[in-house]
C-alpha positions in Angstrom: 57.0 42.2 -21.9 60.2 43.5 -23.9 61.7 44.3 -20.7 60.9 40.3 -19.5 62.4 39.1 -22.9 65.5 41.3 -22.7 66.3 39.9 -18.9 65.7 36.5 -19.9 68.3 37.2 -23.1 70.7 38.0 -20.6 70.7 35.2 -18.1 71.0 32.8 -20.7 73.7 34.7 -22.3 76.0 33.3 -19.3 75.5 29.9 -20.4 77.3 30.2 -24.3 80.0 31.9 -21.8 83.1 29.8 -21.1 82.9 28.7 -16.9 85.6 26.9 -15.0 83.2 26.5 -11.6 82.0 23.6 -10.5 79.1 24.1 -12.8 78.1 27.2 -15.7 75.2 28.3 -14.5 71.4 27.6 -12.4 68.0 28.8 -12.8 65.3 28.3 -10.1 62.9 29.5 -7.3 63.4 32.3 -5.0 61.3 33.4 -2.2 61.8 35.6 0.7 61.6 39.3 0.1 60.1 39.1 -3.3 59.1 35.9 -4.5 59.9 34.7 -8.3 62.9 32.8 -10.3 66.6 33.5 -10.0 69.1 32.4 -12.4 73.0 32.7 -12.3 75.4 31.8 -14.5 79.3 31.6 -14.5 81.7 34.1 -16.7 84.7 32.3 -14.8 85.2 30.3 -11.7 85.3 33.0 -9.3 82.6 35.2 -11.1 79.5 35.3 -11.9 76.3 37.2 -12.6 72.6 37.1 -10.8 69.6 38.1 -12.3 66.0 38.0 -10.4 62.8 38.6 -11.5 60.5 38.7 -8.6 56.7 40.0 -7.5 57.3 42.9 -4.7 54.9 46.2 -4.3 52.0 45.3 -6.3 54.3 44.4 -9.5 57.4 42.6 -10.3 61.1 43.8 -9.9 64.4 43.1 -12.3 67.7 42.9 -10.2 71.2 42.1 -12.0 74.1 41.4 -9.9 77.9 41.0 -10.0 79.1 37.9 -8.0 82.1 36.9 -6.5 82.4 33.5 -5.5 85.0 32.6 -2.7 85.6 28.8 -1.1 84.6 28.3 2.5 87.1 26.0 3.0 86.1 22.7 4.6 83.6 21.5 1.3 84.2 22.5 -2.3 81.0 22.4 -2.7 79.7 24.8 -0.1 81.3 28.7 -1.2 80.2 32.2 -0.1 80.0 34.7 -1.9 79.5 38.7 -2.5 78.8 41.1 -4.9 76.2 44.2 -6.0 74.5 45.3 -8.8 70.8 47.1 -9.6 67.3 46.9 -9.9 64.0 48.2 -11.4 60.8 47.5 -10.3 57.2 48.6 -11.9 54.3 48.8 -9.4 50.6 49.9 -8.8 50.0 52.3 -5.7 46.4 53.8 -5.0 46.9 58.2 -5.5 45.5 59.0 -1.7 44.3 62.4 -3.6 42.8 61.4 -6.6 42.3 57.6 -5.2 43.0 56.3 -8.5 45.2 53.3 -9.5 49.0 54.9 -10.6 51.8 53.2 -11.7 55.3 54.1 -10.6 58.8 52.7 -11.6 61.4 52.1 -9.1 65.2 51.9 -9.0 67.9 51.3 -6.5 71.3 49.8 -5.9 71.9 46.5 -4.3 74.6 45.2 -2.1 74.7 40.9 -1.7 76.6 38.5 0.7 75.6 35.1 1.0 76.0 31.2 1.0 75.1 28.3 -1.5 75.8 24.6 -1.5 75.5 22.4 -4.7 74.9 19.1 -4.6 77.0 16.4 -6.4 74.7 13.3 -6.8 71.7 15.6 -8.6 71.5 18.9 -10.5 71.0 21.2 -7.1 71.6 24.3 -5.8 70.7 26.0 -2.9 71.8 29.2 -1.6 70.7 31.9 1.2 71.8 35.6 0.8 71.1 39.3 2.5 70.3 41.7 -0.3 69.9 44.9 1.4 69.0 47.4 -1.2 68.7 51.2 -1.5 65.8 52.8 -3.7 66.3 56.0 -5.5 63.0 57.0 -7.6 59.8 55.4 -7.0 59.0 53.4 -4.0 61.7 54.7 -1.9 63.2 54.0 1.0 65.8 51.7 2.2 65.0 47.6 3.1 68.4 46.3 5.0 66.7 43.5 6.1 65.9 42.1 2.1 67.6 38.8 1.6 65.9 35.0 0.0 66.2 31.6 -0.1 67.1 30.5 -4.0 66.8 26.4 -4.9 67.5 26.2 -8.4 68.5 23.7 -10.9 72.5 23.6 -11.9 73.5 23.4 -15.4 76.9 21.9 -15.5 
């Protein structure tokens, strides 16, 4: 629960942050390889940090991530963007030995590179990424093919 409390402190910290983007921040639904809420929020116009908290492995997952935001081109309010940061993750596994209920933690590296478009007329954003990511204790192993869907509400 502190860990849930201290993630939430620090999404929301982005929003008494100073942003020059077309909005300051967004907080909203993600679902794909993990399934939970996604919030982002501007330091500048180009940057901007990602936080996820998401169900994956019998248990839930914290990811952070450092986001540069760059202009497609043709719509200012379509952009791409990339970044990486880190997650944790605390899950349940059966011990095949002992066949009792364990709990492991997990951590890992992330890579990012995706789209988003906001919309003008209402307070929407929606935005498709490939998060491969790279575990080092815990559940390990390597998921290149992790990525979501995020629709989330835009704070301007």
């Amino acid at each position: 629960m502190k860990r849930l409390i201290l993630l939430v402190s620090l999404l929301f910290t982005g929003l008494l942050l100073s942003a020059q983007s077309d909005y300051n921040g967004a907080f909203g639904l993600r679902a794909g390889s993990g399934f939970g809420l996604s919030g982002k929020f501007f330091l500048n116009r180009d940057l901007a940090l990602e936080g996820h908290f998401t169900s994956r492995r019998r248990g839930y997952e914290l990811t952070a991530l450092g986001l540069k935001h760059r202009d497609i081109g043709w719509h200012r309010d379509f952009n791409w963007f990339y970044g990486g940061g880190a997650h944790v993750g605390f899950s349940e596994y059966t011990d095949t030995e002992s066949g009792l209920d364990r709990t492991q933690t997990t951590v890992g590296i992330d890579g990012m590179i995706g789209a988003e478009y906001t919309f003008q007329p209402i307070p929407l954003n929606i935005a498709l990424d490939f998060k491969p990511e790279i575990n080092f204790s815990g559940a390990s192993g390597v998921c290149l093919l992790c990525g979501a869907l995020s629709v989330r509400y835009v704070f301007k």
